[in-house]
N, C-alpha and C positions, 0 to 999 in steps of 0.2 A: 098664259103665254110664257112660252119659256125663252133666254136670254145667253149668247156667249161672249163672254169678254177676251180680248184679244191685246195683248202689251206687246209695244215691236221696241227693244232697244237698243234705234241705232248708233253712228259715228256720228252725227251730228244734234239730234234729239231724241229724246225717248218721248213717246207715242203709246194713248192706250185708247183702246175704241170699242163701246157696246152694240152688239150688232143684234137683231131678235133672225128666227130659224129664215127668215125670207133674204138675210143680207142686209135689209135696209140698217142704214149707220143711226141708230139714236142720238147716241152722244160721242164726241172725243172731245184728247184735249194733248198738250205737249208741254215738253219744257225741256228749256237748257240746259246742260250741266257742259262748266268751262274744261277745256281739253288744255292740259298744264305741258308745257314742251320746257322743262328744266334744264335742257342739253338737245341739242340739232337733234332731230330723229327722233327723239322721245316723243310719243304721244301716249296720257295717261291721264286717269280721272283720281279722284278720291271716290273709296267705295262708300263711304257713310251720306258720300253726297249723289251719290248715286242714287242709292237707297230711295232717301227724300225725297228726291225726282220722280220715282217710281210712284213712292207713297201718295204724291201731291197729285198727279196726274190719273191713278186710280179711283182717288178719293172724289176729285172734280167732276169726273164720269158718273161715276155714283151722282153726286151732286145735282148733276145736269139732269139726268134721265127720269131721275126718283122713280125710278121703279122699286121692289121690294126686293133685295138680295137674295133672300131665297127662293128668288125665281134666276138667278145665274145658275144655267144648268150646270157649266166648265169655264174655264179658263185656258187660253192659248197662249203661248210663248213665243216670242221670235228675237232672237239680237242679230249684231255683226259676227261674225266667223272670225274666229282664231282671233288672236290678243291672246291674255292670259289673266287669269285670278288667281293667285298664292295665299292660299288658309293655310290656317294651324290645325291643330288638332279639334280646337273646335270650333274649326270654321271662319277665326276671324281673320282678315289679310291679312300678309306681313308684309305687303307692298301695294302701291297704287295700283291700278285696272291698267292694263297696260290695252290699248285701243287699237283696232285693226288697221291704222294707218302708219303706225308705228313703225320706223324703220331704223332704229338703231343697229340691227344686226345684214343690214347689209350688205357692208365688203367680207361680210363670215358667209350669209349669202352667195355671194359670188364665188368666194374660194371652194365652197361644196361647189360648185359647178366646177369649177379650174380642176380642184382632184379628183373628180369623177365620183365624189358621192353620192350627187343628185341620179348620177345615172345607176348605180345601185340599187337606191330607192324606187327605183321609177317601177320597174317590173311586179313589183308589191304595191303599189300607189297610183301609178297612173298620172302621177301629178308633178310640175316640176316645183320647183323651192321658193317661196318668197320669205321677204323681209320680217313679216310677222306672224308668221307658222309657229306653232310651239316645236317646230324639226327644227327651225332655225334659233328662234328665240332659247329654247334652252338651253342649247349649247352657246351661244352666249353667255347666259347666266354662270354656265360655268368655267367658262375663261374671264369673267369679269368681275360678278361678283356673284362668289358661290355660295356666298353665308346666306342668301334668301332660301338659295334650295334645301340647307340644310333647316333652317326653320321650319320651313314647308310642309305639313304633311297633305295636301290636297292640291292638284292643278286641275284649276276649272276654265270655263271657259263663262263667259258674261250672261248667259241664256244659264247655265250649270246655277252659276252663282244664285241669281233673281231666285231661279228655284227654290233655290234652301232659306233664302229669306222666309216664303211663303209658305213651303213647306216641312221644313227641317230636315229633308232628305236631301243626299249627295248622289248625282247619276252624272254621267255621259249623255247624250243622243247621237241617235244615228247620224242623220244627215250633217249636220256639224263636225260630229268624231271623222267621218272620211276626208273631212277637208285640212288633215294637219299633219299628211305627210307622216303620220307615225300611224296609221290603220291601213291595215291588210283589205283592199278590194273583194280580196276572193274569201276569205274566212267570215269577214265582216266582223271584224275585233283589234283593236291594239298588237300590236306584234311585238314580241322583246328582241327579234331581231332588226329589226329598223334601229329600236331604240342602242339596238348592238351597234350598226353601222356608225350612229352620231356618237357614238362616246357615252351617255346620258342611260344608261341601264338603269342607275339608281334609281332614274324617274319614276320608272316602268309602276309601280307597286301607287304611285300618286296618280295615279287617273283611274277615275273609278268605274262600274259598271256602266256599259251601253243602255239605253233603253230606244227602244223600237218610238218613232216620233208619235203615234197617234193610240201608245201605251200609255193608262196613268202614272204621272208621276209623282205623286203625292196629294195632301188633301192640307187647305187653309190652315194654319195653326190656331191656338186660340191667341199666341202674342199680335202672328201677322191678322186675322181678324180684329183687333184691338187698333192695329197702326192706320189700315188699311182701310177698315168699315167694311170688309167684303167679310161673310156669314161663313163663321170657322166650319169646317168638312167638305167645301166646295172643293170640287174634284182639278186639278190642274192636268193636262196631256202634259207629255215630255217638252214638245217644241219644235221646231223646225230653226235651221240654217236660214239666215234671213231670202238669201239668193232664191232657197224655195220658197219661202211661203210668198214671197211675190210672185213666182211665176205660178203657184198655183192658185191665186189672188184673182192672176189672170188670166186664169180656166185655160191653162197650157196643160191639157192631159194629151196629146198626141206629138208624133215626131215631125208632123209638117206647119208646125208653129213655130216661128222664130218670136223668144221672147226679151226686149228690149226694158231696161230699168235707168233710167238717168235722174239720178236725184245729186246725193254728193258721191256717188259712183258712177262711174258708168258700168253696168252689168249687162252682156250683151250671151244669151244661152239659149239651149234646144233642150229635147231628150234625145238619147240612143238608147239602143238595144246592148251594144257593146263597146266598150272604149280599151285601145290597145295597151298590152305591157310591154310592147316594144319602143323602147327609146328613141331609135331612129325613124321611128314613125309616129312619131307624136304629134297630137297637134296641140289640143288644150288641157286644159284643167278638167280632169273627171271628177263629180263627187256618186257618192250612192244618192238616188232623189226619190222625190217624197211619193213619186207613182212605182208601184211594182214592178217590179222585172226591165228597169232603166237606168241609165246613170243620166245626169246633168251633165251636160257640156258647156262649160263656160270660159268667157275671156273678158277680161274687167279690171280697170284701175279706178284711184276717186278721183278723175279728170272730167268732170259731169258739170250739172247746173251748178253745183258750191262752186266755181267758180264767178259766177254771175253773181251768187250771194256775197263773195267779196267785193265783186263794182258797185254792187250797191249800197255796201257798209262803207267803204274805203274813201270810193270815189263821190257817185251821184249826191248820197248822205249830204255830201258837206256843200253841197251848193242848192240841196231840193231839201231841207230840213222841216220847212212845214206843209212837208207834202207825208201822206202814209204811205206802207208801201205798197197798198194797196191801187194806190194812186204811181208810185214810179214804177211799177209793175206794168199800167194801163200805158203809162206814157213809154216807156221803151218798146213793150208791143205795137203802138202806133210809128213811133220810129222806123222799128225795122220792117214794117209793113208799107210805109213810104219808100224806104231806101231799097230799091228790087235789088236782085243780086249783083243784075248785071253793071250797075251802077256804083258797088264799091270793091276794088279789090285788097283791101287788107285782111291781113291774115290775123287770126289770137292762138296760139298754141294753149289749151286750158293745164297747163304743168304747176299751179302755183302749189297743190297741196303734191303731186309725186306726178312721176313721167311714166310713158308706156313705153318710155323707150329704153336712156342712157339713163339710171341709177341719177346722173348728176344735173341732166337737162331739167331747165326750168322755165317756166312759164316767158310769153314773149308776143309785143303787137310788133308783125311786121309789115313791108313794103307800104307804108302810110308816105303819104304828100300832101304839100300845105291845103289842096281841096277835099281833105276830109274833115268830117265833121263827129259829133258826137253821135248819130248816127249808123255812121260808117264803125264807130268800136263797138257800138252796142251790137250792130248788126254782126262783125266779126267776131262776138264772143258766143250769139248764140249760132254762128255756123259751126265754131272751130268745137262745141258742144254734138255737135249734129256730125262734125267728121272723126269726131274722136269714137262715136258711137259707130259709124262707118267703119273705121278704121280697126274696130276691137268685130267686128262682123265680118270682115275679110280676113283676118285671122281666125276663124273661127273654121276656114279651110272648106267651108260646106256653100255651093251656089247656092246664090239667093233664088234663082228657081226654083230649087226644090224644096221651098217656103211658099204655104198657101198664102197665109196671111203672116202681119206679127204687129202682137199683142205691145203696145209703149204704159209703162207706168211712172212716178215720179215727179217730179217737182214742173219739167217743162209739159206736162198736160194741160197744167192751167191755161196755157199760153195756146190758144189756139193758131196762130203762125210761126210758133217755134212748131209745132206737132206736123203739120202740113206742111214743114221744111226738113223734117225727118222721111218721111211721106216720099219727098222729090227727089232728096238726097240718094236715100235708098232706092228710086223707082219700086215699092212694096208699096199692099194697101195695108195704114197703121186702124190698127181698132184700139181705144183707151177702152178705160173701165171705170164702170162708176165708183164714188166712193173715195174719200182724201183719203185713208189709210188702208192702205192696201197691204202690208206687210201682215199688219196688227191684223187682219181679217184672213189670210193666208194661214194666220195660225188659230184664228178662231172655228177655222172650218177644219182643219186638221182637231179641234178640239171637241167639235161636234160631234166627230167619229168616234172619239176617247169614250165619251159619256151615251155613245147611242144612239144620238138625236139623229146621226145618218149611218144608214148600213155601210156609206163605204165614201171615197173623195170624190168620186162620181157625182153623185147623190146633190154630196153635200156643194159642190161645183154648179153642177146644175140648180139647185137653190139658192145658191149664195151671191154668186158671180153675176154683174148685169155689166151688159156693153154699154161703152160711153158712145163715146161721137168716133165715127168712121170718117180717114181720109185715104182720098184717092191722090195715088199720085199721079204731078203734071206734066206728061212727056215734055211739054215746053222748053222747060226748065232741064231735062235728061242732062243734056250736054252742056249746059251752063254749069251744074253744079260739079260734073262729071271732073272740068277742066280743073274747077277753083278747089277740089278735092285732092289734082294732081300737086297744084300748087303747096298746098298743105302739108301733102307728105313730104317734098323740099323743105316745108320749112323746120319739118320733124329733124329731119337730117340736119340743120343747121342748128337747132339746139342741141342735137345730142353731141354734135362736135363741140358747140361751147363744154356741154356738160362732161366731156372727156378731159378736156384742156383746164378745167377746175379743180378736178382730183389730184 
């Protein structure tokens, strides 16, 4: 029997899972690594701790499974998109992991938009600008502080980086490299004109070769076999942008799948055939995707489940402390399963980690009265999760008709009434997918292809991918949730006016 191992490292844990050729999950396992905010906006790790994370979470899978390593046929890759990693010349940082939530470059952000940068870029990219692009981030670096770039000889990206741990090569990937605003759509490569546009030319020569996602990109070293216990020459694939390998996770190979991800993102995308380089008719984010002759269409902030995971560190914590959370988990399910919709109308904006909207809005329970209960916020937190995923879906500009089904992965699957309130919300029937990691299997079936085990994503889809639990949605409910949806967007508007009046 042969074996592929699968690492997803994302914004909130890093994740690694041994899957054998049928999909079924042997072993995982996860772990922490603390996200250090030195200065508002900053979000960044240590990379040595990173490392460790990886190593310990590798190591335990091995542990679990005791199979023999030399039955790992490959190894698949997945992280977060865009951040940044800054080596030397050989390869060690010279600053912290700078993490995809990161928004320190924000109002530089914006002012490309006010000068018409972004709209420059667009017809080369397809994509508008965010806070943690390396299009935006390195022009910061260079109006702030420019001595990193000048240390610098390599700009990686977190998936880049893991790589060369393992295998002491330095690459790009595809699917990632499109999503940073400095790649050409149409050539499918780096462009030194973009890089012309941002000021940031010098960069140009620090990002290194693309490599095609389900290409080898290196083989186990003998150090990282040492740290690891994984069996030095083990082949690794390049990797995949996390966005795909979840949606190919969740056998998304056709254009009438709408693919939903709510964990500490909300990621809400399809495929196309074609995505526009006209600016005034843009809708989302294009990247190039992990299926042939498509782009990804996506629209996504981290306004998902991690904010639940703060009610429940923050808040619940301190009053259910010998309870697991396996236990407050069961109990807020039963909550919001008691409290119908129609029975609470408060609102939760989930803004606490960044807004879809106004840069400065932030999180917010509103229209509450003295007959709410705890209940009533638990229930408005996993709605305002359910309409932020609505709401990133209606921008996505594409009728929900012409969506047969769509695929939900992430953290609210556990929850069988939060999934069934996605379900209603959307009027769509949601199909889950079996299997806790999903990322980390997205990239071990892209890894499959790399080493041969499948002639193609097909193949390996139709082998890998098993449907969870299917919900229908309940007209009942249509217009109930239709209203409390409309309310919602109000209250969007009402924070993004606080969030204006801050700045």
């Amino acid at each position: 029997m042969q074996y592929i191992l699968g690492i997803d490292n994302g914004g909130s844990d890093i994740k690694c899972a041994l899957f054998d050729v049928e999909g079924k999950e042997l072993a995982s396992a996860s772990a922490y690594v603390k996200i250090d905010t030195p200065e508002p906006g900053f979000t960044q790790r240590d990379p040595e701790e990173v490392w460790k994370a990886n190593v310990k979470v590798i190591r335990e899978v091995l542990g679990k499974s005791k199979i023999a390593t030399e039955d790992i046929a490959s190894i698949g890759l997945t992280a977060y998109g865009n951040g940044l990693v800054f080596t030397d010349e050989q390869i060690r940082p010279v600053y912290p992991i700078i993490v995809s939530t990161d928004d320190r470059a924000e109002r530089l952000c914006q002012r490309f938009k006010e000068e018409g940068i972004e709209r420059k870029l667009f017809p080369y990219t397809r994509q508008t600008l965010w806070s943690a692009q390396p299009a935006v981030l390195l022009p910061w670096f260079k109006e702030n502080d420019r001595e990193v770039l000048e240390r610098c000889r390599w700009i990686l990206s977190m998936k880049d980086y893991l790589r060369y741990r393992l295998t002491g090569n330095v690459n790009s990937e595809l699917t990632e490299a499109s999503s940073t605003s400095l790649f050409n759509q149409d050539t499918r490569a780096y462009d030194i004109e973009l890089f012309r546009i941002l000021g940031i030319e010098d960069c140009f020569e620090k990002f290194p070769m693309i490599l095609e996602s389900t290409a080898i990109g290196g083989y186990v070293t003998k150090r990282a076999s040492e740290e690891t216990g994984l069996k030095e020459g083990t082949p690794l694939a390049a990797g995949y942008f996390d966005i795909d390998a979840n949606a190919l996770a969740s056998g998304i190979l056709k254009d009438d799948e709408l693919c939903l991800i709510a964990g500490t993102w909300s990621i809400n995308e399809f495929l196309i055939r074609d995505a526009t380089s006209d600016y005034d008719k843009r809708t989302n984010t294009a990247t190039i995707s992990y299926a042939d002759g498509y782009y990804l269409m996506e629209d996504s902030t981290p306004t998902s489940a991690g904010n639940f995971s703060w009610y429940i560190e923050k808040i619940i914590s301190g009053y259910g402390r010998n309870l697991s959370r396996e236990q407050i988990y069961d109990m807020c399910n039963r909550m919001v399963e008691e409290k119908k919709p129609e029975d609470s109308d408060v609102i939760f904006v989930p803004y606490l980690f960044a807004s879809a909207g106004d840069p400065g809005a932030r999180g917010a329970f509103l229209n509450m009265s003295a007959a709410d209960d705890d209940a009533s916020l638990v229930r408005a937190i996993y709605e305002g999760v359910v309409f932020s995923s609505v709401h990133h879906v209606y921008n996505l500009k594409r009728p929900l008709s012409s969506f047969r089904i769509a695929k939900l992965s992430g953290g609210i699957t556990n929850s069988e009434v939060w999934s069934q309130m996605m379900a209603d919300a959307l009027q769509i029937t949601i199909q889950t997918v079996s299997g806790s990691q999903i990322g980390a299997k997205g990239a071990a079936i892209g890894a499959g292809v790399a080493c041969g085990l499948f002639s193609d994503l097909k193949e390996g889809v139709e082998k890998m991918v098993k449907q969870g639990k299917e919900y229908k949605p309940q007209k009942e409910y249509a217009d109930i949730y239709r209203r409390k949806y409309k309310r919602y967007e109000t209250a969007l508007k009402a924070v993004d006016l606080l969030g204006k009046e801050s700045r």
